[in-house]
Kinemage of the C-alpha trace (Angstrom):
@kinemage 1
@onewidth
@group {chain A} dominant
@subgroup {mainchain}
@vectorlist {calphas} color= white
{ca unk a 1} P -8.334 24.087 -1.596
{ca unk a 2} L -5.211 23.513 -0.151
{ca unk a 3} L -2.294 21.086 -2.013
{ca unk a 4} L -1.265 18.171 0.431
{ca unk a 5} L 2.146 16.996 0.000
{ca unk a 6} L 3.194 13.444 -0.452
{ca unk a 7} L 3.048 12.191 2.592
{ca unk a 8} L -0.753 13.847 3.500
{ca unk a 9} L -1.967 11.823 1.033
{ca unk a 10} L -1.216 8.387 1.858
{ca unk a 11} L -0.433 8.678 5.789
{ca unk a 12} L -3.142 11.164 7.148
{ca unk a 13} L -6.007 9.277 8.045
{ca unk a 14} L -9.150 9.213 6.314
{ca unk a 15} L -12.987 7.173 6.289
{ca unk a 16} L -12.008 6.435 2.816
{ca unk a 17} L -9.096 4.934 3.666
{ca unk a 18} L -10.538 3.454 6.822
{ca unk a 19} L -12.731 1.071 4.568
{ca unk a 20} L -10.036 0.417 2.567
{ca unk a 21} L -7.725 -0.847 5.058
{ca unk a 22} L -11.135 -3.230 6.349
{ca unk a 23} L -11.937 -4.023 3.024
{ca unk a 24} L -8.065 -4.658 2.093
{ca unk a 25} L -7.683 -7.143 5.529
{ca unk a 26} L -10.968 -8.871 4.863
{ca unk a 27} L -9.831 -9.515 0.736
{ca unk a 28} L -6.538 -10.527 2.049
{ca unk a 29} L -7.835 -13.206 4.262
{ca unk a 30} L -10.262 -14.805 2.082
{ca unk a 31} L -7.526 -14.940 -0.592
{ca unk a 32} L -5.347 -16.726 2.072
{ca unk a 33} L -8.186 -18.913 2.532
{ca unk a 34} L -9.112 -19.692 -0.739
{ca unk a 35} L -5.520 -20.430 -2.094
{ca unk a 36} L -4.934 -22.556 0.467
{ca unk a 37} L -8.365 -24.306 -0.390
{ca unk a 38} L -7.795 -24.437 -3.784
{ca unk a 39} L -4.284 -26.182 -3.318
{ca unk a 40} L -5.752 -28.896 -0.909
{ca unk a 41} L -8.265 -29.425 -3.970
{ca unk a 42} L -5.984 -29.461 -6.683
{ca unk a 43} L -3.160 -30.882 -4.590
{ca unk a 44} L -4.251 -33.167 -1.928
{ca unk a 45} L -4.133 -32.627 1.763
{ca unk a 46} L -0.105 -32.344 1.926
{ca unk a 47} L 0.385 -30.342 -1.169
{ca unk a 48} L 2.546 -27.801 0.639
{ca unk a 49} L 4.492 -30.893 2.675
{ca unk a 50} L 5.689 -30.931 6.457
{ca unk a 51} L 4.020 -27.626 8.021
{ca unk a 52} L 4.060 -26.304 4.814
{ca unk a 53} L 1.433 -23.154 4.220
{ca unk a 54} L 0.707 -20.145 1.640
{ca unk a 55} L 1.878 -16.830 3.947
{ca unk a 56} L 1.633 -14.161 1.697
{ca unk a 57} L -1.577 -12.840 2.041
{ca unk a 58} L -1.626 -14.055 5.571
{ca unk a 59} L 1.012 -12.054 6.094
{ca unk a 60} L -0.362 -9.078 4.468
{ca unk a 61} L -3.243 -9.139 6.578
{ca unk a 62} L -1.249 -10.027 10.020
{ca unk a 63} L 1.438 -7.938 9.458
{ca unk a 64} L 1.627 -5.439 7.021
{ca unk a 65} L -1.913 -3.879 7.448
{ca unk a 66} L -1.844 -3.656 11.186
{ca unk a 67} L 1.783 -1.833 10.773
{ca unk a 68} L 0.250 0.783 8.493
{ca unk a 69} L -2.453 1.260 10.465
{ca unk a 70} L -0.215 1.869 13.389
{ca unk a 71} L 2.021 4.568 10.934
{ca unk a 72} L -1.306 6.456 9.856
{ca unk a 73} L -2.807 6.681 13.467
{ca unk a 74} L 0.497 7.704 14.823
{ca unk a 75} L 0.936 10.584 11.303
{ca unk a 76} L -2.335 11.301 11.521
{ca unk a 77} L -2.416 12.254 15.406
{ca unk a 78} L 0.997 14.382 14.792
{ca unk a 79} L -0.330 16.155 12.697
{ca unk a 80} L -3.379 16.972 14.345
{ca unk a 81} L -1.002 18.390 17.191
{ca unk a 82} L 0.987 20.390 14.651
{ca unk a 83} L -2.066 21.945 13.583
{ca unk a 84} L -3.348 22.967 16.732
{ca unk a 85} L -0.445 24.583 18.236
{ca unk a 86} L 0.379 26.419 14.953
């Protein structure tokens, strides 16, 4: 079996990884959801004030994901080409 370096391991593309990246998108909206719920219910309806709103796991899930997504593709398809015309 060959070693894989660094890099291999957490950039080249994957099904495993492809359900983690759904599964990690799909948990990070429903936390978004759900702390935003549960701040209305503990809080009332303007517990964050003026245009207030939790954005950390809505940004994970907006921005963050789709970027690494975009990195592995882009890793995974260089290396593919690498490997061919070695």
């Amino acid at each position: 079996m060959k070693k894989q370096n660094k890099l291999d391991r957490y950039f080249l593309l994957n099904w495993r990884k492809v359900w983690i990246i759904v599964v990690g998108w799909f948990v990070a909206v429903m936390l978004h959801n759900f702390v935003y719920a549960m701040g209305i219910y503990f809080g009332g309806e303007n517990f964050w004030g003026v245009g207030g709103d939790e954005a950390v796991f809505f940004i994970i899930a907006i921005i963050l994901i789709p970027i690494y997504v975009l990195v592995v593709l882009v890793y995974s398809l260089v290396w593919l080409i690498r490997k061919k015309f070695k």
